[in-house]
N, C-alpha and C positions, 0 to 999 in steps of 0.2 A: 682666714686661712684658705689659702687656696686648694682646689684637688684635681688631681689630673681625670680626664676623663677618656673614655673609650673610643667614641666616637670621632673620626679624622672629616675635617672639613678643610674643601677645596675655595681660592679665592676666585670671589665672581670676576667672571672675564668683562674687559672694557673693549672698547671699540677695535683700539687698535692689537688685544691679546690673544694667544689662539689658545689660552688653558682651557681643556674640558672641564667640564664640574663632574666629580665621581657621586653618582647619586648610590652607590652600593652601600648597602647595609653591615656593619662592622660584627650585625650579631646574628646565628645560624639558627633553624629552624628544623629540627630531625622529626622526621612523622613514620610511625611502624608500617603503616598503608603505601603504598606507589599505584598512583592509577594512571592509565594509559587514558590517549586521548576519547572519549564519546561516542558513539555512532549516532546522525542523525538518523531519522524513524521514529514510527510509530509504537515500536515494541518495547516493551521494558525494558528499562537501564540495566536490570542486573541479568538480562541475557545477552547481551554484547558487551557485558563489562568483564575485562580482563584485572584482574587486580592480584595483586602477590601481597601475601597476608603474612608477615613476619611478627609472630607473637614471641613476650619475653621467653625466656627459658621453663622457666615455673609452668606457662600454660603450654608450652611443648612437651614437656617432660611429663603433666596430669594427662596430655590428649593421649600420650605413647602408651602410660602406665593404661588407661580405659581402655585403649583398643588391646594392649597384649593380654589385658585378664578376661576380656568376652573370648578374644582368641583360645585362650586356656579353659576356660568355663566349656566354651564347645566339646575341647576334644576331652575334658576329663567326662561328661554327659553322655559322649560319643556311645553305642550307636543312638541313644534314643533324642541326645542334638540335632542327628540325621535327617529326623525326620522334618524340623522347623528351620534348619538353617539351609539345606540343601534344594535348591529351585533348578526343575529343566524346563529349561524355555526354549518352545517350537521353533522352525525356523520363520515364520511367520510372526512371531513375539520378540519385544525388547521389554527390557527394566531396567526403568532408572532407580538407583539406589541415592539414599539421602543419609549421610554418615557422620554421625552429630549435627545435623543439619547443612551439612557442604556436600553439596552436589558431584557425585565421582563420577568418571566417565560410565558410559552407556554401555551396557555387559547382554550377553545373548548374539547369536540361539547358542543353545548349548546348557552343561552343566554350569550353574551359579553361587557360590556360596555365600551366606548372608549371615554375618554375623549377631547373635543375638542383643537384644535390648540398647542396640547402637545405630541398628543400620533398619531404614525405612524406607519400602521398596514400594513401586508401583508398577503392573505388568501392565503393557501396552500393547494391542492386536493392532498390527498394520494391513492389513486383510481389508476388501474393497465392504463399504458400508453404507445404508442407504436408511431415509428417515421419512416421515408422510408429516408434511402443513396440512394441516386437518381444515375441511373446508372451513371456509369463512363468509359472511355479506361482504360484498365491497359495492359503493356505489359509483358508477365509472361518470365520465365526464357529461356525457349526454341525460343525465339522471335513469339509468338503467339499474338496477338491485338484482346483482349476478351473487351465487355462490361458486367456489372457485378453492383448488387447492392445488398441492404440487409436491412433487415425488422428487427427491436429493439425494442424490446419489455422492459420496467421498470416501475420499483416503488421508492418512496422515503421512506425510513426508517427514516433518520433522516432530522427532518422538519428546526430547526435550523441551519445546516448544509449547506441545499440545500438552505437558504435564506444571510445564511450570509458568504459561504466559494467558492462562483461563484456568480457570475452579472447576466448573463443572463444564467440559467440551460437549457432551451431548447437549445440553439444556440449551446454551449460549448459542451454539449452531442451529437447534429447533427454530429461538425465539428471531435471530437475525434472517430464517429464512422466511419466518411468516410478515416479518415487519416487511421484508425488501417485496414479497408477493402482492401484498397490501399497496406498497406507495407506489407498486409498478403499475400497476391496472387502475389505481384510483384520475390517474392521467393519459387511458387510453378508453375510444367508443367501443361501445359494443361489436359493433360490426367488425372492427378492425382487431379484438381481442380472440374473435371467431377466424378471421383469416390468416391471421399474423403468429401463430404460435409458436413458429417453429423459430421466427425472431424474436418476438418475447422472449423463448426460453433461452436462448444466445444471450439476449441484456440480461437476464436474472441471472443468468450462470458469473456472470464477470462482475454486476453487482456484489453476487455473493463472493469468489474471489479475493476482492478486495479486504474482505474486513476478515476471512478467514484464515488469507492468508500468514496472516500475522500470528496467527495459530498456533503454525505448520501443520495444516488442513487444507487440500486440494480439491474444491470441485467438481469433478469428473463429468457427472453429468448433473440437468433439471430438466425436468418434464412438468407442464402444465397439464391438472388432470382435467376429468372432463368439467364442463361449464354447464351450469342449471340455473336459466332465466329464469327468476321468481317475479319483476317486474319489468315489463317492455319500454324499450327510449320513449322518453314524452315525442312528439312530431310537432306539438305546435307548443310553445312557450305562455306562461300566463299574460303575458302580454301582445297575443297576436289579435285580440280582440277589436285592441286600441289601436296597434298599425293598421288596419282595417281602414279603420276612419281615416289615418293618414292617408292609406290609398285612395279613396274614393276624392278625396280634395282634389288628388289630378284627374277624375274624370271629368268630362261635359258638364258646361253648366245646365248646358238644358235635359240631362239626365238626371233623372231625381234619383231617390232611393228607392220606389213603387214599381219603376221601369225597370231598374237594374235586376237581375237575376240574385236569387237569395244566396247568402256563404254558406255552403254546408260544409260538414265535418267528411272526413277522410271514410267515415263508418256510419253514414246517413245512407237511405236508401236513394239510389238514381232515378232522377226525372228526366223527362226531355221536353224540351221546349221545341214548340214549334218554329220555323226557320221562315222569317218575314219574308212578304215577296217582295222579289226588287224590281222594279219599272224598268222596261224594255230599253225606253232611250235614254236610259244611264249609261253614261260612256264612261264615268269614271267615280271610286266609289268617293262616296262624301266621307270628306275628314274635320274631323271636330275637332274645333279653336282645341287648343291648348292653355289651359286657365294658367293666371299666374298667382302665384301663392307667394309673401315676401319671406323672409330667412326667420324674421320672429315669429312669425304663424306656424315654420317647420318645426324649430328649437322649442315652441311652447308645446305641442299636442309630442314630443320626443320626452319633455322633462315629465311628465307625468306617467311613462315607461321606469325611469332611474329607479337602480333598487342598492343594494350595499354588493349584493353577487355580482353585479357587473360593474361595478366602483372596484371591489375586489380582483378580478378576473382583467381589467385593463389598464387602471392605475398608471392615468395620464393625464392632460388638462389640455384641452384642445381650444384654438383661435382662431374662430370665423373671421376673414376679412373679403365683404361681399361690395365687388364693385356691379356698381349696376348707373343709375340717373347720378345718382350719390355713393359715397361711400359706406358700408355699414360695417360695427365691428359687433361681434356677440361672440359667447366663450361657451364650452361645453363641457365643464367638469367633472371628471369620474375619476377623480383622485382620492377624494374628501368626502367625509359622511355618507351620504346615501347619494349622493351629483347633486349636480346643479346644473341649468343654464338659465340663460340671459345678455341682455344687451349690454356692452362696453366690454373694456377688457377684463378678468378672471383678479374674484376680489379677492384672490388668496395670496398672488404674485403670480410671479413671472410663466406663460405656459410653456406647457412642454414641446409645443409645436404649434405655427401658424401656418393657415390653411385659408388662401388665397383663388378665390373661381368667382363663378358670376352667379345672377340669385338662379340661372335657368339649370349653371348644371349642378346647384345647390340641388334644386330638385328630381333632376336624374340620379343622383348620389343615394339621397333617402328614399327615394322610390324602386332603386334599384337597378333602373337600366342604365348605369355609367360604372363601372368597379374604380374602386380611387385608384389602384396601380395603374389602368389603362386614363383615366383622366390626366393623372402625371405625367405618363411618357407621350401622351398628344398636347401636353400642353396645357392642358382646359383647369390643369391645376397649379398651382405655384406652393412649395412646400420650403420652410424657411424655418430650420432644427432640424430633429430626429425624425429622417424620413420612415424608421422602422414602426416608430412612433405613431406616424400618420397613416401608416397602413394596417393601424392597426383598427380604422373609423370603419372597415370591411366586418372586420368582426362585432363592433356594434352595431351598424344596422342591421347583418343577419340575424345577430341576437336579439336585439327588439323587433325583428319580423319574425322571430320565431324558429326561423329554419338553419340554424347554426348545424354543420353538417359536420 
């Protein structure tokens, strides 16, 4: 037995036929909801969702009946209703009212009426308002141990927002401005957290901005309060001991360690050495050989500097290629575990950048008198990848000499 069916189907077109295929669906879909297109953002869906809520009759006709009989419960109670349902709100005040739980429009200043055991109100002061980041330790980038706080000043623009797009707006606004005070200074010096405040507070204000906005919370102002040094910047790194030794490799051979004047520290008490006499018929002063050191003797007495803080802090993998008699190649890794270096090329793969000079001003480099950006642009250097990469070899050798400024 055959049965007819609902569904209309179109014949597939051939080469030479122009029928469309009607892909429509023969059967309809009614939904009591219609919702408008989305807003992208950050903020919750159901405060830029527009939606028209068409419920059956049955649950119109219960909503009507609940609201006419709180209505009538009032005014039979009336005046002692007076006194729970009736709200004056300042001009400086709004309320939002929550009406079986659907959100009605925004009422105030003025007289309010609230109807009972229906309607769920919350008053909101738009009046300008300010809160204290209660000091904290932060440790800044030079290893200095500051306490530090800061005074936040705001206002609420938009009232529905700050009611129904955060739970608790004081709390939420405390904890976002100690986090943003905290990650702001944990990436500035000392010195520059003392000079710079008044642009700090400019970046923390728009930091905070940001996430407040979303609110409808305006950051007016931030003020950084005052700062209390609990510990002073280190000046020499634990590793300036051992550059040390790397320096004296470029002195004289014929300068021992006996002859050379001793390292003191920054807070040693001063000596003076007496000033050698120079012979009369010296016409010119004597200059001492300059020793040569090859590139494995720089990279061996450097890898025993490597720590994970500066694998961390440069997360690169660098490629000597030293032409000299011969060609030499050795790799310098601060990507991986704690570094590494050594001769051939980087047993991890590919580097991040090769770094092409000669073993002399290999030695100017780590000793300090050549800065790689100026090796580059004279030539003395050949950089082949990421030259932001390769400039970045500036900041470890001031870090393994200690004096990262």
């Amino acid at each position: 037995m055959w049965k007819s069916s609902s569904v209309k189907y179109s014949p597939v077109p051939t080469a030479d036929s122009t029928v469309a295929i009607d892909f429509r669906s023969p059967f309809r879909y009614d939904s009591a909801f219609k919702y408008s297109g989305g807003t992208k953002g950050s903020r919750p869906a159901y405060l830029s969702e527009h939606r028209e809520y068409n419920p059956p009759f049955i649950v119109h006709l219960c909503t009507s009946l609940v609201i006419f009989l709180s209505f009538l419960a009032m005014i039979l109670t009336f005046p002692l209703s007076g006194f729970f349902c009736i709200k004056v709100i300042q001009q400086y005040e709004r309320i939002v009212v929550f009406r079986l739980g659907r959100l009605q429009p925004l009422k105030g200043p003025g007289v309010v009426l609230i109807l009972p055991c229906i309607d769920r109100c919350r008053r909101v002061d738009m009046r300008m308002k300010a809160f204290n980041v209660p000091p904290q330790k932060i440790l800044t980038v030079d290893n200095a141990l500051i306490s530090c706080g800061a005074n936040v000043h705001f206002q609420i623009n938009d009232v529905i927002g700050s009611v129904t797009a955060v739970q608790d707006l004081n709390h939420a606004t405390r904890a976002i401005g100690q986090t943003a005070l905290n990650n702001l200074l944990l990436t500035k010096e000392l010195h520059k957290i003392k000079t710079e405040k008044v642009y700090l507070n400019d970046i923390l204000q728009k930091e905070l901005n940001t996430s407040t906005q979303e609110w409808g919370v305006t950051i007016t102002r931030v003020e950084i309060s005052e700062i209390t040094v609990i510990k002073e910047p280190d000046p020499f790194s634990a590793g300036q001991a051992v550059m040390s030794s790397i320096q004296s490799m470029f002195q004289s051979p014929g300068m021992s360690s006996a002859q050379s004047p001793p390292m003191m520290s920054p807070m040693a008490t001063t000596q003076t050495y007496p000033m050698p006499a120079i012979p009369e018929k010296m016409a010119e002063p004597i200059k001492s050989p300059v020793p040569t050191m090859s590139a494995g003797d720089i990279l061996s007495a450097v890898k025993l500097l490597l720590n994970e803080s500066l694998v961390e802090s440069i997360g690169a993998v660098f490629k000597f290629v030293i032409n000299g008699g011969t060609t030499e190649i050795y790799y310098l890794d601060l990507k991986n575990g704690s570094g590494d270096a050594g001769t051939g090329d980087p047993p991890g793969g590919e580097p991040d950048v090769v770094l092409e000079m000669s073993t002399g001003d290999m030695q100017k480099l780590f000793s300090g008198e050549l800065k790689p950006f100026q090796a580059y642009m004279s030539g003395q250097l050949v950089v082949t990848g990421d030259r932001g990469v390769a400039m970045k070899l500036e900041h470890v050798i001031k870090r393994l000499q200690g004096s990262d400024r």
